[in-house]
C-alpha positions in Angstrom: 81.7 53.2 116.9 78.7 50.6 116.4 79.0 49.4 112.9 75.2 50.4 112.4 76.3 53.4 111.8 79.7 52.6 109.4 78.7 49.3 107.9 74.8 50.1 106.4 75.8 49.6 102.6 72.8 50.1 100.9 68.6 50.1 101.6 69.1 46.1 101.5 71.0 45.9 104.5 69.1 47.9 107.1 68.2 44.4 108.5 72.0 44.0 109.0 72.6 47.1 110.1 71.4 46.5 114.3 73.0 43.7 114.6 76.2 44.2 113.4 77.9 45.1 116.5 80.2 43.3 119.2 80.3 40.9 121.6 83.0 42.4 124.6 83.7 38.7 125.1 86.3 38.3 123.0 89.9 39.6 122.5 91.3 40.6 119.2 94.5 38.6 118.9 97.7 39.8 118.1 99.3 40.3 114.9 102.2 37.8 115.0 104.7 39.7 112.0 108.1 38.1 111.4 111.0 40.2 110.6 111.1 38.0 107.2 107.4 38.8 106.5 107.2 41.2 103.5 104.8 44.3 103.7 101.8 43.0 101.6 102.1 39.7 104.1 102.0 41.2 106.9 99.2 43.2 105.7 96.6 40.8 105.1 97.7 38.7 108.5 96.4 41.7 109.8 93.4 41.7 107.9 92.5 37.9 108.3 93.1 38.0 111.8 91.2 41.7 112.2 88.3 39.7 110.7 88.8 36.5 112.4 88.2 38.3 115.6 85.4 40.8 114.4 83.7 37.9 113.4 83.5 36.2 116.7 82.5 39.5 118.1 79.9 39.5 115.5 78.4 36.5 114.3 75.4 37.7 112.8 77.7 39.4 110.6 79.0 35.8 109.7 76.1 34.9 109.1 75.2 37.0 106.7 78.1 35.9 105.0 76.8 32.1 104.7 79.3 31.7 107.9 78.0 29.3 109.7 80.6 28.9 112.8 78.7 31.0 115.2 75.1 30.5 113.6 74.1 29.8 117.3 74.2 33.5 118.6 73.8 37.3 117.8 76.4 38.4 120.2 76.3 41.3 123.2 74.5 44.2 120.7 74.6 47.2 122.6 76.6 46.8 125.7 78.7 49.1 128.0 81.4 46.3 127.2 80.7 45.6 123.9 81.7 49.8 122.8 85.0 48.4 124.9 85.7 45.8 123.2 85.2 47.6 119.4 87.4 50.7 120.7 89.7 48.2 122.1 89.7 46.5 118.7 90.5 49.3 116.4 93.1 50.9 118.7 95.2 47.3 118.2 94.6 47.1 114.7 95.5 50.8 114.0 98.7 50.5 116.0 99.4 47.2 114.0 98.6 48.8 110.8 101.0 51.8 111.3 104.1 49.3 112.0 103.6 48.1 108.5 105.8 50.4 106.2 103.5 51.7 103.6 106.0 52.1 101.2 107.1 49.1 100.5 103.5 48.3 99.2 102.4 47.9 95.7 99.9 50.6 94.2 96.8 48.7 95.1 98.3 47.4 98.7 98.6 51.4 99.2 95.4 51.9 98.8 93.8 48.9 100.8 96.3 50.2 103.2 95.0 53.5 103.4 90.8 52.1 103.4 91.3 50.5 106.3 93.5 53.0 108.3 90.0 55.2 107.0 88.0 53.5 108.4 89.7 52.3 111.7 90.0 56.2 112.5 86.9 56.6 111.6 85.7 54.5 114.1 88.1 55.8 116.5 86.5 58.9 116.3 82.9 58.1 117.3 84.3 56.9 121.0 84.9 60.3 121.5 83.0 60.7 125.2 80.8 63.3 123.7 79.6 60.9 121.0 79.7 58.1 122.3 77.5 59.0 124.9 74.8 60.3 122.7 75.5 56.8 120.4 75.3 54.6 123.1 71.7 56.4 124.5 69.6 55.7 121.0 70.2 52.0 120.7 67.3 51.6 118.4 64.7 53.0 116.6 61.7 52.5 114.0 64.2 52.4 111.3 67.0 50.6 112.4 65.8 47.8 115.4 66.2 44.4 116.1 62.6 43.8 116.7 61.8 44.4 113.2 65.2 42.9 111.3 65.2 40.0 113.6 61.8 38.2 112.6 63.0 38.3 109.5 65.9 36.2 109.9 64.4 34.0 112.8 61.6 33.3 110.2 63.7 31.5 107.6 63.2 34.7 105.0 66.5 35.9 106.2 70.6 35.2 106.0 69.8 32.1 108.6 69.7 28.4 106.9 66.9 26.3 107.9 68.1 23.2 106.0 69.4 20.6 108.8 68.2 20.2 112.8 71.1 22.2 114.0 69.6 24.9 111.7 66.7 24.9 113.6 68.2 24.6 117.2 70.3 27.2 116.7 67.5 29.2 115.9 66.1 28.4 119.3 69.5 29.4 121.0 69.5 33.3 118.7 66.4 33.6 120.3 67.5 33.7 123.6 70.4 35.9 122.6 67.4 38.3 120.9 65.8 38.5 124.1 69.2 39.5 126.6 69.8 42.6 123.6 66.3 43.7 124.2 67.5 44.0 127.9 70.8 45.7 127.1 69.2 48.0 124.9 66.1 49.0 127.9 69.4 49.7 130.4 70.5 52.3 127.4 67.9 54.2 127.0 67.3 54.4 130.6 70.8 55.7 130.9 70.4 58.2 128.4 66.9 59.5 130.0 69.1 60.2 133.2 71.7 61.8 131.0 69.4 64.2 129.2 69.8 62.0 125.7 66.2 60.3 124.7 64.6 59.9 120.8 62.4 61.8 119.8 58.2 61.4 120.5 57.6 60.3 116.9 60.0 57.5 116.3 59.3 56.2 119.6 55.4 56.0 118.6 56.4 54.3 115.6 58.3 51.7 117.5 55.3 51.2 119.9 53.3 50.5 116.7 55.4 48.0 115.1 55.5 46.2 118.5 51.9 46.3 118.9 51.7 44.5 115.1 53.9 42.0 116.6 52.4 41.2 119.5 48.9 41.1 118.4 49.7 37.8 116.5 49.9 34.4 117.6 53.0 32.2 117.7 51.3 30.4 114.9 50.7 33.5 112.8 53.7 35.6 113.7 57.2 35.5 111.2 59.1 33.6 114.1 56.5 30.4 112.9 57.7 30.5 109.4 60.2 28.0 109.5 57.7 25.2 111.3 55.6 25.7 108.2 58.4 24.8 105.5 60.4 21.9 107.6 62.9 20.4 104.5 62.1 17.0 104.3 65.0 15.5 105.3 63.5 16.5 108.7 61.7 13.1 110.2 58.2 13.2 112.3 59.6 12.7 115.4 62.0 15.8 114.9 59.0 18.0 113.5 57.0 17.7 116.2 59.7 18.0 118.8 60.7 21.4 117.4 57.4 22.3 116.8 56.5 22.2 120.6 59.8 23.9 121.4 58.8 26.6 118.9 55.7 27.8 119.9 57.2 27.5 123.5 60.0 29.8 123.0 58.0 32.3 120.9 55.8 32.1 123.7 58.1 32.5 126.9 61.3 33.8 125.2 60.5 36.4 121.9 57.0 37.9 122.9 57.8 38.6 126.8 60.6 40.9 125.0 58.6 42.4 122.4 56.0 42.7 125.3 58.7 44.8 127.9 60.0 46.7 125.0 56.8 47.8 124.1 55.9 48.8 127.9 59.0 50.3 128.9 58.7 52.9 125.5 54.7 53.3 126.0 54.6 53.7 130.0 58.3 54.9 131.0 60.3 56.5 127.7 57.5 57.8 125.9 56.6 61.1 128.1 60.6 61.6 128.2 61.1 61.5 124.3 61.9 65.1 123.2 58.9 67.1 121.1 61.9 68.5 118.8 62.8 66.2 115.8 65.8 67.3 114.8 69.6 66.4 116.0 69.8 70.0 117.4 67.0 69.7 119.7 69.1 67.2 121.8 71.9 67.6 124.3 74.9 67.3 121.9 73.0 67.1 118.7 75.1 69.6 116.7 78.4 68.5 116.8 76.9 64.5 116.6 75.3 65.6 113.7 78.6 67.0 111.7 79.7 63.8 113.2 77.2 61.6 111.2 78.0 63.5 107.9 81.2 63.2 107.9 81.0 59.3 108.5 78.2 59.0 106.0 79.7 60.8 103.2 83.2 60.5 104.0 83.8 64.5 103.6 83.9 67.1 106.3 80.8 68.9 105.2 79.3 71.4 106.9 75.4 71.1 107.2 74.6 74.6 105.5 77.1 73.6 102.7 75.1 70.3 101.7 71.6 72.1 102.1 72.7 75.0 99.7 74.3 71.3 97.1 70.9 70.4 97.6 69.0 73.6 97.2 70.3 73.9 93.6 70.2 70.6 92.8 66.4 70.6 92.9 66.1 73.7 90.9 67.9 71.9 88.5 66.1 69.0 88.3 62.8 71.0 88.4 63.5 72.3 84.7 63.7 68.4 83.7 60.4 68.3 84.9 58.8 70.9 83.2 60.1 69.6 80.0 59.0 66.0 80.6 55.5 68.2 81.3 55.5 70.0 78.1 56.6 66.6 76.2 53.8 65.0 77.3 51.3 67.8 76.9 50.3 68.5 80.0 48.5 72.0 80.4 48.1 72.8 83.9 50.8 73.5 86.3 53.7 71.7 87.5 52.3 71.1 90.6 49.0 69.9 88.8 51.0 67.9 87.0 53.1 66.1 90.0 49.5 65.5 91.3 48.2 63.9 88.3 51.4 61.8 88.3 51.0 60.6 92.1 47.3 60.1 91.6 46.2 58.9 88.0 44.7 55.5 88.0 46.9 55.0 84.9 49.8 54.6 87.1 48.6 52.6 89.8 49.6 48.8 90.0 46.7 46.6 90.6 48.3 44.2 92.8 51.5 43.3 94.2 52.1 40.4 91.7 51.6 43.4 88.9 54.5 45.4 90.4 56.7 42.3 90.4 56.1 41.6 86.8 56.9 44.8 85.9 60.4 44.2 87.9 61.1 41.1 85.8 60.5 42.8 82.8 62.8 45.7 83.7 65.4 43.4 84.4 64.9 41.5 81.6 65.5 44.7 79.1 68.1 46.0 81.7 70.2 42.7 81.2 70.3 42.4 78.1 72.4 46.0 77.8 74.6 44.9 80.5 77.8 43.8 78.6 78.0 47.3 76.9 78.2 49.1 80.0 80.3 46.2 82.4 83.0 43.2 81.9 82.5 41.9 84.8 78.7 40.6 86.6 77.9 39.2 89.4 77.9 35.2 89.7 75.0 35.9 92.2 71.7 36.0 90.3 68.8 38.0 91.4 65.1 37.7 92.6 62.4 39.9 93.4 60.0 39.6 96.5 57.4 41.7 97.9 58.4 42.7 101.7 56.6 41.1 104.5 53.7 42.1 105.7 54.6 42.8 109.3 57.4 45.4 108.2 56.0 47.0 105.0 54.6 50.3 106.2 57.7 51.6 107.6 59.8 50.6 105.1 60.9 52.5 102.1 59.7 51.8 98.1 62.5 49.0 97.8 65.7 47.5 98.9 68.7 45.2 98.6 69.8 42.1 100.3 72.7 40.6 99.4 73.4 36.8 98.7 76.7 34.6 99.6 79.6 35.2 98.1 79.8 31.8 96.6 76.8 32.9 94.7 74.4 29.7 96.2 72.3 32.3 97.7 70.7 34.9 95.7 70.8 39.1 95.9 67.2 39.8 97.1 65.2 42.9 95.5 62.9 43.9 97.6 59.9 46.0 96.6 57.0 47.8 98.8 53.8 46.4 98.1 51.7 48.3 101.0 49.4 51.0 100.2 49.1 50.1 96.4 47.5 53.4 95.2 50.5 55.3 96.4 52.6 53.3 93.8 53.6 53.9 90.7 54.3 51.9 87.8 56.9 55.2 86.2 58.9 54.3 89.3 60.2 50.9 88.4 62.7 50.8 86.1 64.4 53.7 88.2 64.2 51.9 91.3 65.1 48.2 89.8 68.0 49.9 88.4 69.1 50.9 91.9 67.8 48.3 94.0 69.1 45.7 92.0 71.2 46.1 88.3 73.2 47.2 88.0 72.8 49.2 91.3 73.4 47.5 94.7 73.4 43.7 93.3 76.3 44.6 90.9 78.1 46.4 93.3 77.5 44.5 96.2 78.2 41.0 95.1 81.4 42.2 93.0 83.0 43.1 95.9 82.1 40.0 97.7 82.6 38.2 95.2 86.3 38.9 94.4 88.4 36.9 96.5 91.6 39.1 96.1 90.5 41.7 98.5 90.4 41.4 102.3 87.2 41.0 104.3 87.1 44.2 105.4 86.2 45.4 102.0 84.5 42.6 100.5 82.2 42.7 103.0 82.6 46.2 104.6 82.1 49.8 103.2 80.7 53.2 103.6 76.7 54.7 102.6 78.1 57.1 99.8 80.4 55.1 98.0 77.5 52.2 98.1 74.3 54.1 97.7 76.1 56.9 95.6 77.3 54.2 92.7 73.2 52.5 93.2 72.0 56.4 92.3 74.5 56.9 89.6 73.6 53.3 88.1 70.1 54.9 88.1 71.7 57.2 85.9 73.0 54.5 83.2 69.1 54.0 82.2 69.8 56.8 80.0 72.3 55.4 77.6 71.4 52.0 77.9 67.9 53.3 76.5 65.8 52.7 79.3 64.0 55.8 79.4 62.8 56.3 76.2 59.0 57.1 77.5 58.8 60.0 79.1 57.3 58.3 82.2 60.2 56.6 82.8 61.8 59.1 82.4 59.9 61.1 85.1 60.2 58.5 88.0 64.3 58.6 87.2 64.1 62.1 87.9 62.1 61.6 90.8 63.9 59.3 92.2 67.2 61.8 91.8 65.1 64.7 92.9 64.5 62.6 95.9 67.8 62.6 96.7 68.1 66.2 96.2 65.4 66.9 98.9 67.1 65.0 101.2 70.0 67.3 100.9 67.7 69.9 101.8 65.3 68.2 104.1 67.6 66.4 106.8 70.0 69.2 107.0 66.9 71.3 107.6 65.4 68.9 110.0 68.5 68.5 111.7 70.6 71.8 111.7 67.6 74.3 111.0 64.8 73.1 113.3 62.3 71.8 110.0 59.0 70.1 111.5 57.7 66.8 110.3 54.7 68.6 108.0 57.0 71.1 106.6 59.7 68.7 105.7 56.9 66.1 104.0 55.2 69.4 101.9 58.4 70.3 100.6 58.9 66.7 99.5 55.6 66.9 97.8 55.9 70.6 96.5 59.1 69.4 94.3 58.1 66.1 93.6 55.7 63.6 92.3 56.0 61.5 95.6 52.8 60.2 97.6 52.1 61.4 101.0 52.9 57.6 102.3 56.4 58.1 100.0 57.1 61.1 101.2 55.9 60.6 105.2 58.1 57.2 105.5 60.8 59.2 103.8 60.7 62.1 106.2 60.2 60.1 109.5 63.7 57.6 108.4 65.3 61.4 108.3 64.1 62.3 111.7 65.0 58.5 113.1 68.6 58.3 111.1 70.2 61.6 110.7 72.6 62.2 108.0 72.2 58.5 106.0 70.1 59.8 103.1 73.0 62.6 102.3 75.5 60.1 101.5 73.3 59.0 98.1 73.7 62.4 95.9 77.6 62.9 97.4 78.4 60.1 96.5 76.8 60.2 93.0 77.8 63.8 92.1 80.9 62.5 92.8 81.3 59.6 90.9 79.4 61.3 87.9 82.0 63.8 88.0 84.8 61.7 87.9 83.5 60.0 84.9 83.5 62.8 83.0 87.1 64.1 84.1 88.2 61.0 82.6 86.0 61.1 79.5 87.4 65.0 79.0 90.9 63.3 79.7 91.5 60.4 77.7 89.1 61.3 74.4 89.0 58.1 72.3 91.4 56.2 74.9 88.0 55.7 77.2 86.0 52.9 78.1 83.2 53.0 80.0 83.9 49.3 81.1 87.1 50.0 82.3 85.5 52.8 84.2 83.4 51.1 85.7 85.6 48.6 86.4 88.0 50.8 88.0 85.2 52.0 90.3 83.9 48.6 91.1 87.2 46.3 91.6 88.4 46.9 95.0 85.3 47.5 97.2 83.3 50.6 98.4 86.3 53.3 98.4 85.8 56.6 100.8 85.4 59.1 98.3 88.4 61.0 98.2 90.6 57.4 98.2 88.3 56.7 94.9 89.3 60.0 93.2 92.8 59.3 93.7 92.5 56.4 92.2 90.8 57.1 89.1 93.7 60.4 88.7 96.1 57.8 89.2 94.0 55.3 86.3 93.7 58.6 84.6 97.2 59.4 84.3 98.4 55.8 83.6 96.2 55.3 80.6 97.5 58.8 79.4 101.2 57.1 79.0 102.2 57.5 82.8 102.0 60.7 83.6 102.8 61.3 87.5 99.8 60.1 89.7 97.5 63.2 90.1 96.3 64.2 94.0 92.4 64.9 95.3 91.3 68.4 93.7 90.2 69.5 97.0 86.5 70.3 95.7 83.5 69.6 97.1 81.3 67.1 96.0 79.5 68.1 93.1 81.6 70.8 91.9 83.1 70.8 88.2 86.2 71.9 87.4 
């Protein structure tokens, strides 16, 4: 399956996300195991030479890594033979994987062994006919496109160096490669429109829209211009202006004439065949694509009516924290009143963008300094905090994570949403810092990267609900690390975890119960103090990426519960730095791999009792 569906981490790697697919052009090689070769050695041959090959089918994925080996392409994105090559791929290295005896593995080779045999199946599974048809027909959208992640890294605010001239030409060459995937993905969606398969209306507008704020800008003014106004100065006159000319020349010929036949084939062709219906089970194959999407974003077979009845009670539970925040603060009129005076108070609103990122600093300024009572280990990656562009900020969300190198030289990036500055609120940022960056995403993110003991595939790889449900859970530690102590704080935490509550609710009923738009953004603001900008973007990702936003509060409930199984189980024997280490050292786990491990930790620190198995509940449930 495209790995923008099973490799989005977190919020900070939706630019990632589009691109991190194959080229068909190259073979994976074969695993060349002696008969001398122990188990764990053969193992990680297969690995390094599963991740030699994915990386020359994906080299924007090396990129992103600080790679720099194919920094001259993006590779075929979307492909007939690309979807080849990655089914081709996984069948070899499952087949390799399962000549490998598993038992003569240690503990933690077992369960790197078994992550990867995960997530290789898992893949498997999406080139089922019936799903890969439906995958292959919605190459992009508003949420998840090249024409909005790309500018980004072709304007030097990205995972692409601009330091040297090869920096710069290869630049020139990506964009060429941009252009040929804006042609690939056109041939999709005019294969789906004869199969029956199209997006809906509304995401479809919204891509027409961000085109159109493209497009209206000159070369010079456009993102793609950025790195012509910051040339390093080892970069001589002669050089400058040479690239300069060949800049604006391939913006000109090569980037806008495919932004511009993008924009015309959705607006003139695919927009009067987009379907009215926004949910999954208004399309030709929806259902069974969406328990699909579930069970590769949470890593459980959940049924859709299961997760909207999770998320049903969830939000009546955290209503009640509301109403006592509400009586704390002496609020007299209703709780609705009250979610409205949050959303709307001038007292809350940030004055400017540079406001909003002061109040970051200082958040992580008080969050770091609480840090070694809650972890042993932090990131050698530091951390900064950036506004997002102006060309993408409406349709993004409040914040997000981008990840530095590995080697820690380039930063974790905290991104923040400036747009629309009445609809933000200052109770909303230690809650969001403390996902979006530490010790949410950055921690966990650049741990994993950062440990050189662990294979590529799980440094670098991972699924949504182990990654986004540790960044909600870390929301969580604000609590005893004393963070919210004022009420208000204390109120944007829980909105931020009633958030992802409603989306329990919300997607399953935009997907699996027919929900509209409106009614899925008034429910949002019925149990919540979001805006109506919040809670429209929030909606309209839903509608454009089915399934993603469940992963957050499965994964949390189920991390939160294991937590307190241990603290139940080992009494005065338990740290909460060795928890977290245990759920941080070896990558983003599928959920039920993580619970055995932590039973397994469990037992051990209890004087090695046998190694306990999954529970078989569902997320969320207590024993």
């Amino acid at each position: 399956m495209k790995s923008a569906v099973r490799l989005i981490l977190s919020a900070s790697l939706l630019a990632l996300a589009p691109f991190a697919a194959a080229s068909a052009q190259i073979a994976t090689p074969p695993v060349t195991a002696s008969a001398q070769a122990s188990a764990h050695d053969r193992l990680f041959r297969l690995f390094k030479e599963s991740d030699e090959a994915s990386l020359r089918r994906n080299p924007i994925a090396a990129l992103f890594r600080g790679d720099q080996r194919y920094a001259d392409r993006l590779g075929d994105l979307f492909s007939d033979a690309h979807y080849q090559a990655e089914k081709a791929a996984a069948e070899h290295d499952l087949a390799a994987l399962h000549a490998i005896p598993r038992d003569q593995l240690s503990a933690t080779d077992q369960i790197i062994y078994d992550v990867f045999e995960n997530q290789t199946q898992e893949t498997l599974k999406g080139f089922a006919p019936e799903l890969l048809t439906i995958s292959e027909a919605l190459p992009m959208n508003h949420f998840f496109g090249i024409h909005t992640a790309y500018p980004t890294i072709a304007g030097g605010q990205g995972a692409a160096p601009f330091k040297t001239i090869a920096d710069y030409e290869n630049n020139l060459k990506r964009n060429r490669d941009f252009a040929a995937n804006i042609d690939a993905a056109i041939a999709q969606w005019k294969k789906g429109e004869a199969e029956g398969i199209v997006d809906t209306k509304l995401t479809v507008g919204n891509m027409i829209e961000q085109l159109d704020d493209q497009l209206k800008l000159t070369p010079e003014q456009s993102p793609y211009w950025g790195p012509i106004k910051s040339f390093p100065a080892s970069i001589k006159a002669a050089d400058r202006a040479r690239l300069t000319a060949e800049y604006r020349d391939s913006i000109a010929k090569v980037i806008y004439p495919a932004l511009r036949k993008m924009r015309d084939f959705l607006a003139n062709d695919y927009l009067a065949d987009a379907r009215e219906g926004f949910g999954l089970k208004y399309m030709k194959g929806g259902d069974a694509y969406y328990r699909y999407l579930i069970e590769q974003t949470t890593t459980e077979p959940l049924d859709p009516e299961q997760v909207h009845q999770l998320g049903l009670s969830e939000v009546a539970r955290i209503t009640k924290g509301f109403e006592e925040i509400r009586r704390e603060v002496g609020f007299k009129g209703t709780l609705h009143e009250f979610f409205d005076y949050m959303r709307t108070s001038p007292k809350f609103q940030p004055k400017s963008k540079k406001e909003l990122e002061q109040g970051f600093y200082a958040v992580q300024k008080k969050v770091e300094a609480k840090v070694p009572q809650f972890f042993s280990k932090v990131p050698k990656a530091g951390l900064v905090i950036r506004p997002y562009p102006e060309f993408r900020e409406k349709f993004e969300a409040g914040g997000s994570y981008e990840n530095g190198t590995p080697d820690g030289s380039r930063p974790g990036t905290f991104y923040f949403n400036g747009y629309d500055l009445p609809s933000r609120s200052t109770w909303e940022e230690t809650t969001l810092f403390m996902h979006e960056g530490e010790p949410g995403h950055h921690f966990q993110i650049s741990l994993a990267q950062e440990n050189p003991a662990l294979p590529a595939f799980m440094r670098f790889g991972g699924n949504t609900a182990y990654v986004e449900g540790w960044a909600l859970y870390a929301e969580s530690l604000g609590y005893p690390m004393g963070m919210y102590t004022d009420p208000y704080q204390r109120f944007g935490n829980l909105n931020d975890e009633m958030l992802r509550a409603m989306r329990l609710v919300v997607d399953t009923g935009i997907h699996a119960k027919g929900w509209t738009r409106d009614q899925s953004i008034q429910y949002m603001l019925d149990h919540s103090g979001m805006g109506k900008t919040d809670a429209t973007a929030e909606v309209e990702r839903y509608i454009a990426i089915p399934s993603q936003a469940l992963a957050y509060k499965i994964g949390q409930l189920t991390i939160s519960r294991l937590r307190d199984e241990a603290k139940a189980a080992l009494g005065e024997k338990f740290d909460i730095r060795e928890f977290h280490a245990q759920v941080l050292d070896t990558g983003a786990l599928p959920l039920p791999i993580l619970e055995e491990k932590i039973h397994r930790w469990i037992a051990a620190k209890q004087g090695g009792a046998p190694a306990q198995s999954a529970t078989g509940q569902r997320p969320g449930e207590r024993g």
